[in-house]
C-alpha positions as CSV (number, residue, x, y, z in Angstrom):
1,X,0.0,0.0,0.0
2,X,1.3,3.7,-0.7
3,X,0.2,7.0,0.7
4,X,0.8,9.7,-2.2
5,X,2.0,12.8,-0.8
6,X,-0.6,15.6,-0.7
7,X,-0.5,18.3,-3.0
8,X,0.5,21.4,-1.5
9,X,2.1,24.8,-1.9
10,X,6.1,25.0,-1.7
11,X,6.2,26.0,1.7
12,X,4.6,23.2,2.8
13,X,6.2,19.9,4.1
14,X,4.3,17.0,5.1
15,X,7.0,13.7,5.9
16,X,4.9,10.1,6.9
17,X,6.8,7.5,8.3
18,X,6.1,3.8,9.0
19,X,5.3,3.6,12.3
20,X,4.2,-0.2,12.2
21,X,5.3,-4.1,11.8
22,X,1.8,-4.9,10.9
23,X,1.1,-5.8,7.5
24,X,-1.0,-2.7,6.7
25,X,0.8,0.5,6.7
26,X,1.0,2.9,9.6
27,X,1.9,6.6,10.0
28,X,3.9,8.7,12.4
29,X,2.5,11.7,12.2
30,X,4.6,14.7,10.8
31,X,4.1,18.5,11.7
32,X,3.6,20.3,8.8
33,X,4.5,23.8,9.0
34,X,3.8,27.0,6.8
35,X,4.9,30.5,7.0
36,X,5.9,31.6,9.9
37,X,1.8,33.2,10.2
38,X,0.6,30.2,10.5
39,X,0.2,27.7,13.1
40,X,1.6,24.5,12.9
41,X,-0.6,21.4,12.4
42,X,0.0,17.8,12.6
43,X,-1.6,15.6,9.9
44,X,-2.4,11.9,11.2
45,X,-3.3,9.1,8.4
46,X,-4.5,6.4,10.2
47,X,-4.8,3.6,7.8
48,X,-4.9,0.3,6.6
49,X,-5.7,-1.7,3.4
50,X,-9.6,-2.4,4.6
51,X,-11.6,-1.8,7.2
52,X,-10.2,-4.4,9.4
53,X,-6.5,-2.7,9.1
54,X,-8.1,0.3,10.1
55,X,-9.7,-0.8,13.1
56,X,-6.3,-2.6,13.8
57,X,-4.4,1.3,13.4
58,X,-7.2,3.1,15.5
59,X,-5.9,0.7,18.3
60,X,-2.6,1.2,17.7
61,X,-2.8,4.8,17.9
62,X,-4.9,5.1,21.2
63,X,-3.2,1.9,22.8
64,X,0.3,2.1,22.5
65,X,0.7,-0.2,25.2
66,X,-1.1,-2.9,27.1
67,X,-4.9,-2.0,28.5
68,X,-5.2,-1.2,31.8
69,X,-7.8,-3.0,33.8
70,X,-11.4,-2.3,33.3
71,X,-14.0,-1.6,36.1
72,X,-14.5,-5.3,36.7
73,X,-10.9,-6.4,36.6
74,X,-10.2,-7.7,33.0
75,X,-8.3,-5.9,30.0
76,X,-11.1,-5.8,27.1
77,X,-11.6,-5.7,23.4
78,X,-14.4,-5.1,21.8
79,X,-15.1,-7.0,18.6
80,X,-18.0,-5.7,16.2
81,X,-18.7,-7.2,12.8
82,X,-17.1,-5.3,10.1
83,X,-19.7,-5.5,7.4
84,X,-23.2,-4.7,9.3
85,X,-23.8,-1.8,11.4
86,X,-26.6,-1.7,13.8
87,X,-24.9,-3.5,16.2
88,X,-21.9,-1.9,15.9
89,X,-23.2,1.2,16.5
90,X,-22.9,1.0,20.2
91,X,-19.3,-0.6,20.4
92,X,-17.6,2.9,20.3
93,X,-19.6,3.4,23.9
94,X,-18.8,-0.1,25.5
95,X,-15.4,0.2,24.4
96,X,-14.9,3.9,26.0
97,X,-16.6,2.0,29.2
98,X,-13.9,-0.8,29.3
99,X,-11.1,1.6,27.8
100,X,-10.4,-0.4,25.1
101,X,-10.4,-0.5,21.5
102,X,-13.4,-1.7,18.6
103,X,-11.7,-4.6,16.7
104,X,-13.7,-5.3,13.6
105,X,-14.2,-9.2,12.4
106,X,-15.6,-11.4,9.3
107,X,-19.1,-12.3,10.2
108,X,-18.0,-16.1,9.2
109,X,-13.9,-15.6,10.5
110,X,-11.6,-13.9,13.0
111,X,-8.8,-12.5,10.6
112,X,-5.3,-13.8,12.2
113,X,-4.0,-9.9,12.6
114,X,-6.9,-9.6,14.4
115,X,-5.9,-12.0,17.1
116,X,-2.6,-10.9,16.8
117,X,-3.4,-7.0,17.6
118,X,-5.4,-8.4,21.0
119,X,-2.3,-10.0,21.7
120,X,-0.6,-7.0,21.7
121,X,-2.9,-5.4,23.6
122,X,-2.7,-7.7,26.7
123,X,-6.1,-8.7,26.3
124,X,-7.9,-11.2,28.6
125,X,-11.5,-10.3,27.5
126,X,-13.5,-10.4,24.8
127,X,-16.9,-8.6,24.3
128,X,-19.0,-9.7,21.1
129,X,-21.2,-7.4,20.1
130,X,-24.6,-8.3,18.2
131,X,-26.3,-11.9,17.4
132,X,-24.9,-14.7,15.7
133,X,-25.8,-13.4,12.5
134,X,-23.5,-10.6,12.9
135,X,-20.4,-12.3,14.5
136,X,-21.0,-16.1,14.4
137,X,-20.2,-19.2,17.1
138,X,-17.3,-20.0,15.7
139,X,-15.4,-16.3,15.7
140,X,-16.3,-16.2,19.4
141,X,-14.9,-19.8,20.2
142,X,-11.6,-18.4,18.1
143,X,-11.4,-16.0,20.5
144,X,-10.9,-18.3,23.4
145,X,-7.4,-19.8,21.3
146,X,-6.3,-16.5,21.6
147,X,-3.3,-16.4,23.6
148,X,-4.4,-14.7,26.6
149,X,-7.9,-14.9,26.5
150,X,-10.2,-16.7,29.3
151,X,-13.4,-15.0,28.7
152,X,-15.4,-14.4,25.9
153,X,-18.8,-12.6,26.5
154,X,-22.2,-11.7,23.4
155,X,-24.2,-8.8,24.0
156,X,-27.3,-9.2,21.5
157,X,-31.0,-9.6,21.3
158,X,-33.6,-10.6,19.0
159,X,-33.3,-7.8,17.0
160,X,-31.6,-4.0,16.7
161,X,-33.2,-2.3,19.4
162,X,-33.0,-5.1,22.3
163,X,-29.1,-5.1,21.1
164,X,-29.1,-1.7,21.8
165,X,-30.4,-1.5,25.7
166,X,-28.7,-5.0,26.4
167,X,-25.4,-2.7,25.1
168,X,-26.6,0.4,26.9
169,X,-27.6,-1.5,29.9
170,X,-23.7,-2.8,30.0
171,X,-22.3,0.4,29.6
172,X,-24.0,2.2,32.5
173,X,-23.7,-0.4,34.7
174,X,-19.4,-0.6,34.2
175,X,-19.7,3.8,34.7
176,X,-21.5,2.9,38.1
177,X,-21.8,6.2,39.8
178,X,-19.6,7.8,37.3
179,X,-22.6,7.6,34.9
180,X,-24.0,11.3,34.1
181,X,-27.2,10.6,33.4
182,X,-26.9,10.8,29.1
183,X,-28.1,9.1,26.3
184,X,-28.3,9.1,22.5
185,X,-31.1,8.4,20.2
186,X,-30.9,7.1,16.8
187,X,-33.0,6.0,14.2
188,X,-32.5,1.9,13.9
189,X,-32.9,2.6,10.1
190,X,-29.8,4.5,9.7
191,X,-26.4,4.9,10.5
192,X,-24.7,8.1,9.4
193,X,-26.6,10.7,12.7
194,X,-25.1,8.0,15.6
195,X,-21.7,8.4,14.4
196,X,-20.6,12.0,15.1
197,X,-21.8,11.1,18.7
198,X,-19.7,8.2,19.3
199,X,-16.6,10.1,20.3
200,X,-18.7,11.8,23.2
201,X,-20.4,8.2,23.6
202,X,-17.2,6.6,24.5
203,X,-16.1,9.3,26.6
204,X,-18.9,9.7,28.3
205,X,-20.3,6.4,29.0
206,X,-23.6,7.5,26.9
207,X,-25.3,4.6,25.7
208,X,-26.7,4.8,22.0
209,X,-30.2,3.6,22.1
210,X,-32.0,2.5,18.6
211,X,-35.6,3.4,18.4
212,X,-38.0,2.1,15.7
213,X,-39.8,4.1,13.4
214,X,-42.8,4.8,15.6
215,X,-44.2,7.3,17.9
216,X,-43.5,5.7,21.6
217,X,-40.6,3.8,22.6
218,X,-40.4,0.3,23.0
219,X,-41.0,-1.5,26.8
220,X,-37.6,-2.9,26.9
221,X,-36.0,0.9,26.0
222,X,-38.5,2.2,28.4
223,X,-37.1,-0.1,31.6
224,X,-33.8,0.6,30.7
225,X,-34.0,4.6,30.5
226,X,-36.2,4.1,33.9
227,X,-33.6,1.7,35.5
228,X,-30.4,4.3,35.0
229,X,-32.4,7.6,35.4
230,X,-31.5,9.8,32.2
231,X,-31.5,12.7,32.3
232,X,-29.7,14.3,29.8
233,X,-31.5,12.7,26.4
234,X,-29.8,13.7,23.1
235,X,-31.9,13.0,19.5
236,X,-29.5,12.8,16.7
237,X,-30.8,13.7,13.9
238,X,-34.2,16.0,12.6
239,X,-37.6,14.8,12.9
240,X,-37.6,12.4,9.3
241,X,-35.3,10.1,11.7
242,X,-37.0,10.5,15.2
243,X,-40.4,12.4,14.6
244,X,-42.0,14.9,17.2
245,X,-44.4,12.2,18.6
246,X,-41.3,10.0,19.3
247,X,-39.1,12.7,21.1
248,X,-42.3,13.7,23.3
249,X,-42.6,10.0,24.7
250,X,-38.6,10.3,25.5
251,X,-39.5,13.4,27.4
252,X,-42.4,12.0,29.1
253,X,-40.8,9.1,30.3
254,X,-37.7,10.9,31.5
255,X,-39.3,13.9,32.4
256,X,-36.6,16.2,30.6
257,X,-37.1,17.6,27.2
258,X,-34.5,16.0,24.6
259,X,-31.5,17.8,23.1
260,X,-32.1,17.3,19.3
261,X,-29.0,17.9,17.4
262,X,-29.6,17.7,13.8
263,X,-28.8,19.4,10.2
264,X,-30.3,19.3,7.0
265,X,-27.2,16.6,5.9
266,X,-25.6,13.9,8.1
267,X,-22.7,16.2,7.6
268,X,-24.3,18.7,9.0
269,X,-25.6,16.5,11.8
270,X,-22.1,15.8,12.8
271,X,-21.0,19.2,12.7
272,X,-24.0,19.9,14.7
273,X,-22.8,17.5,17.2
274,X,-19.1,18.5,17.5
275,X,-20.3,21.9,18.1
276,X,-22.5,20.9,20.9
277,X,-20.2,18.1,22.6
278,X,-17.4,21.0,22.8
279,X,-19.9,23.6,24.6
280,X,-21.4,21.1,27.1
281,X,-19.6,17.7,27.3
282,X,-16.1,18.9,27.7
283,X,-15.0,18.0,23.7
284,X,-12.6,19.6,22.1
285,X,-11.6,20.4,18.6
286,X,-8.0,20.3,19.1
287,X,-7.6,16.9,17.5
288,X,-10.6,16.5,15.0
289,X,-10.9,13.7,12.8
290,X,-12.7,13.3,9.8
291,X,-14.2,9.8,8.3
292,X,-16.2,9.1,5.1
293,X,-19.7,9.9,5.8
294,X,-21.1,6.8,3.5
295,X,-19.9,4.1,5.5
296,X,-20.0,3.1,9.3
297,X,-16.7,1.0,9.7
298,X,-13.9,3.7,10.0
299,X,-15.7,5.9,12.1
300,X,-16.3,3.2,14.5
301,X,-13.2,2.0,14.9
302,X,-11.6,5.9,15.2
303,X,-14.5,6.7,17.8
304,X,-12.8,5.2,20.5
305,X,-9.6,7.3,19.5
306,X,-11.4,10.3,19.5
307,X,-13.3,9.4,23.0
308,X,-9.7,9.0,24.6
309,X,-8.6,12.0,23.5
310,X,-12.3,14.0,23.5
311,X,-11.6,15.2,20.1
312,X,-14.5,15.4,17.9
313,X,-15.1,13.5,14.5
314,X,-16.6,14.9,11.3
315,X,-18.3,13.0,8.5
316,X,-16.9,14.2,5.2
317,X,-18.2,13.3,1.5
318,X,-15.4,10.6,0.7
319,X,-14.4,12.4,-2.6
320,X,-14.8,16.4,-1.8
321,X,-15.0,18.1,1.5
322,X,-18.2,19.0,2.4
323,X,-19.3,22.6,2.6
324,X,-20.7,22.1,6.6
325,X,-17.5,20.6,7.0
326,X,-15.3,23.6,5.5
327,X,-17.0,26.2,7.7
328,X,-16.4,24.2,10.9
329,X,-12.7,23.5,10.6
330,X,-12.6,27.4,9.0
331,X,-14.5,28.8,11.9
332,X,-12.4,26.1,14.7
333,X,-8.9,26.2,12.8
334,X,-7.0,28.3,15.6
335,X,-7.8,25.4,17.9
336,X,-6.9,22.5,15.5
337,X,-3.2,21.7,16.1
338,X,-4.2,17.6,14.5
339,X,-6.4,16.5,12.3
340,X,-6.8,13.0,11.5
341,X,-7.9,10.9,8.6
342,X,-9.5,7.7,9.3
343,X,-9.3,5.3,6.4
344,X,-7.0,5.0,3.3
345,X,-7.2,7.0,0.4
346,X,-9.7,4.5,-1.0
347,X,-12.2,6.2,1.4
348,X,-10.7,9.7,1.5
349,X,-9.2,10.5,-1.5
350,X,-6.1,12.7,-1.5
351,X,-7.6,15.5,-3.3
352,X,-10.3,15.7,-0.2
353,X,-7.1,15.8,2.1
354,X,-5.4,18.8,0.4
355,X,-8.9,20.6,1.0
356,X,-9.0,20.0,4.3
357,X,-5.3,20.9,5.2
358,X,-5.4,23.6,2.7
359,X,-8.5,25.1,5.1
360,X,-6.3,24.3,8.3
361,X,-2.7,25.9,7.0
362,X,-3.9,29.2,5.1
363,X,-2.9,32.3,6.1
């Protein structure tokens, strides 16, 4: 795999260097400096050759070193399937709860650099998250071959939403009295509005609840938001995702009007988001992180990155930088001393790059 060196003006010098024995390419980042105006900032590719390498760099870059126990005495992985994303949806929260990474998996097959990254890590825990459809029998019984590894544990349900609050459910109860009181809402039809929230989700310990496409919440989602007391209830995304109806049942049953955070684009959305998780939840821009807006995998997988260091992440058009998207880094750029891409070129394609740092490096 190569990384082309982004087009930029003369006084511009942007040097990557390998930064990993792992079969997919990894990146040191590199200042890259301008006139003496401006302010430096670091560019971060992290990267691999698919969606599993990239999970495997996220965890590189926020774990250099073994995990650290979690709140109930094991060092934990996450493992989400790479291919289908309901259920990976809440893995950026659970992770943020165990302080440890989302590695992604085959559906059928755990890829052999997958086992080899959780023995890097130290790990002696496993999480699956979602049904046997998503991340079958035998991928969870590979995991107890893993050297290391003595317990492999399956959040799911029946379906989406009861995968959501048995996720949700875990995740408040590992915060125990460090839990705030928040929670996301997304539509279950949709991924793009959950994923600007997952950085804020895994620092947090906000569980991501998935609600049908009706007007009152479901029992199970009912008993959970009752059992943990929320009180901070965040809708992501405008009313053709969660209608009216639907966000007045979430306020009658936790008795606090929702946040809705929403634009007319899920680019928009996440900008939307970043904005908001900077003035309230103690975010920052200071690292931001863009990920194709088109697919779930890479923004997953960087979530937990971004959680660790409460740097937001925007969603981006894959090809060209999207307008929303400009504005924010334009109107945040004095604060922005990283940014990182998540996912190779193949996802974000140089010429988007140059936009980006030519938005973060001009005068």
């Amino acid at each position: 795999m190569r990384f082309r060196p982004l087009a930029l003006a003369a006084s511009l010098l942007l040097a990557c260097v390998a930064g990993s024995q792992s079969a997919a390419m990894a990146f040191v980042p590199t200042p890259l400096t301008q006139t003496p105006q401006a302010v430096a900032v670091t560019i971060t590719p992290i990267q691999g050759a698919d969606r599993i390498a990239t999970a495997i760099e996220c965890s590189k870059h926020a774990f250099r070193t073994q995990l650290s126990l979690d709140p109930e005495g094991y060092r934990t992985v996450v493992l989400a399937t790479g291919w289908d994303w309901p259920d990976a949806l809440g893995a950026a929260s659970l992770a943020g709860a165990v302080d440890g990474p989302v590695l992604l998996t085959n559906s059928r097959f755990m890829p052999t650099r997958v086992a080899a990254e959780i023995v890097r890590l130290g790990a002696d825990r496993v999480i699956v998250v979602g049904g046997q459809a998503a991340v079958s029998r035998a991928v969870a019984e590979t995991c107890l071959d893993v050297p290391g590894v003595t317990t492999v544990e399956r959040l799911s349900g029946p379906d989406r939403y009861a995968t959501s609050v048995a996720i949700a459910d875990r995740v408040v109860g590992l915060s125990g009295d460090a839990y705030s009181g928040g929670a996301f809402f997304a539509t279950g039809r949709a991924f793009p509005d959950a994923l600007g929230a997952s950085p804020v989700a895994a620092a947090n310990g906000y569980p991501i609840y998935l609600v049908p496409p009706a007007s009152t919440l479901r029992a199970d989602i009912v008993a959970s938001l009752k059992s943990h007391e929320v009180t901070v209830p965040v809708i992501l995304g405008g009313t053709t995702a969660i209608g009216a109806s639907m966000a007045g049942n979430i306020a009658s049953i936790t008795g606090v009007v929702p946040v809705r955070l929403f634009g007319p684009t899920r680019y928009e959305t996440a900008v939307a988001v970043a904005n908001w998780a900077v003035s309230t939840q103690a975010m920052s821009w200071d690292r931001a992180a863009i990920a194709t807006g088109l697919d779930f995998p890479d923004a997953i997988s960087g979530a937990v990155l971004q959680g660790r260091t409460r740097s937001v992440l925007l969603l981006t058009d894959p090809s060209a930088l999207s307008t929303a998207v400009e504005h924010a880094l334009d109107a945040h750029r004095a604060a922005i001393f990283e940014i990182r891409f998540l996912g190779g070129e193949y996802v974000l394609t140089e010429e988007l790059r140059d936009q980006v740092i030519a938005v973060l490096t001009k005068p």
